[in-house]
N, C-alpha and C positions, 0 to 999 in steps of 0.2 A: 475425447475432443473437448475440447474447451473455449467458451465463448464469453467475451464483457457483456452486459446487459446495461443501459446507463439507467439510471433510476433518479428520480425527485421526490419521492416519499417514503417513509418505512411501510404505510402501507402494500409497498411492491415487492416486500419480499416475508417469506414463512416463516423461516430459520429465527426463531429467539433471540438465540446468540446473534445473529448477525444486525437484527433491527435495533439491539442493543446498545450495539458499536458504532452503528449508524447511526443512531440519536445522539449521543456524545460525539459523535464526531462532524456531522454535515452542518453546513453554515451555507447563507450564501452566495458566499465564496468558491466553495467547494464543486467539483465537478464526483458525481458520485456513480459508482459500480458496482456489482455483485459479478462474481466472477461463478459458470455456472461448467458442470463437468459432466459432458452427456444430459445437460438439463436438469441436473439437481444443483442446489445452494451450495456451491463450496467455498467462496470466500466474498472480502469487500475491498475496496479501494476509492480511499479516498485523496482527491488529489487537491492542491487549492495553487491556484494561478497567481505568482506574486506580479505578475505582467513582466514583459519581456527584463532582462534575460534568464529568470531565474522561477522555479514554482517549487510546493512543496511535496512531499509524500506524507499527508497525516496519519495515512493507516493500510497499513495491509492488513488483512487478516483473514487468516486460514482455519475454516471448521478444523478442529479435530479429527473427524472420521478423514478428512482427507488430507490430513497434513503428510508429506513424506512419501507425495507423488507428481512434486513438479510444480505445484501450482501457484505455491509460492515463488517460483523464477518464471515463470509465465506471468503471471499478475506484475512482476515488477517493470520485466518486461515492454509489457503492456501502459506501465505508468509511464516508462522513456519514449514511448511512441505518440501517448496523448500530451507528454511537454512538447515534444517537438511538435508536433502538430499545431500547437498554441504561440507557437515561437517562441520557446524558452530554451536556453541553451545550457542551463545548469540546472538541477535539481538538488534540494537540500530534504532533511531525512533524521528526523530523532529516532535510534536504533535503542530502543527500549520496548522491552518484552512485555507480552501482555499476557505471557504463559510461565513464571518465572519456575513452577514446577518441570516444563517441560525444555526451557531454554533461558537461558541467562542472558544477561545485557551484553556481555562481551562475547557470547557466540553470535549472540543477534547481530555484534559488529563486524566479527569476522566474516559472518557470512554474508553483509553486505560490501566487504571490504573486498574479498573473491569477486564482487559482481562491478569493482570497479571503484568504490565508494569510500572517501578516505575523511579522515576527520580531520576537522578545519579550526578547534581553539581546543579551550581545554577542557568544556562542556562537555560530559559523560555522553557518548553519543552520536554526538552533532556531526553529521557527515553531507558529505555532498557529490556529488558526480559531472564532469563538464559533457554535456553529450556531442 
């Protein structure tokens, strides 16, 4: 089972990796989350609110041990329900890997492109979703 946790500090979370990505990534701007599996650290999301109609996805990120069980479509998921919630109607999304051993930029595309998500110039990447 799988649950958001919303978090305001790296001190709220164990995972290395994860308070890693969290430090590079949270502003405040950012609405921030650890996504947890049965209550262990499996991933993070960070989301930043451009105010209506549009927000971004700055980061998913998926631990290792549990990548290649869902939780990565769950956590994105998870990000279309927190724009909407916000009242955003589009979400945008730089599809660049942060595992380039384990997935390349352009699977990273495709497989946000499966989830709805098409690219919008000619920015390596740059994709967006109307929800």
């Amino acid at each position: 089972m799988f649950k958001l946790k919303k978090i305001s500090t790296h001190l709220e979370i164990i995972s290395v990796a994860l308070q890693e990505r969290y430090c590079k990534g949270s502003s405040p701007k950012t609405h921030d989350f650890i996504a947890l599996s049965d209550d262990a650290e499996a991933g993070l999301l960070i989301y930043e609110d451009w105010g209506t109609p549009e927000g971004f996805i700055f980061e998913i990120f998926v631990v290792s041990d549990f990548r290649k069980r869902g939780i990565g479509n769950w956590i994105l998921s998870q990000a279309e329900v927190i724009a909407a919630e916000l009242g955003n109607t589009k979400i945008r999304l730089d599809a660049r890997t942060l595992d380039p051993d384990h997935m390349s930029h352009n699977d990273l595309a495709a497989w946000y492109q499966s989830k709805g998500y098409v690219s919008i110039n000619s920015e390596i990447g740059t994709m967006e979703k109307v929800l």
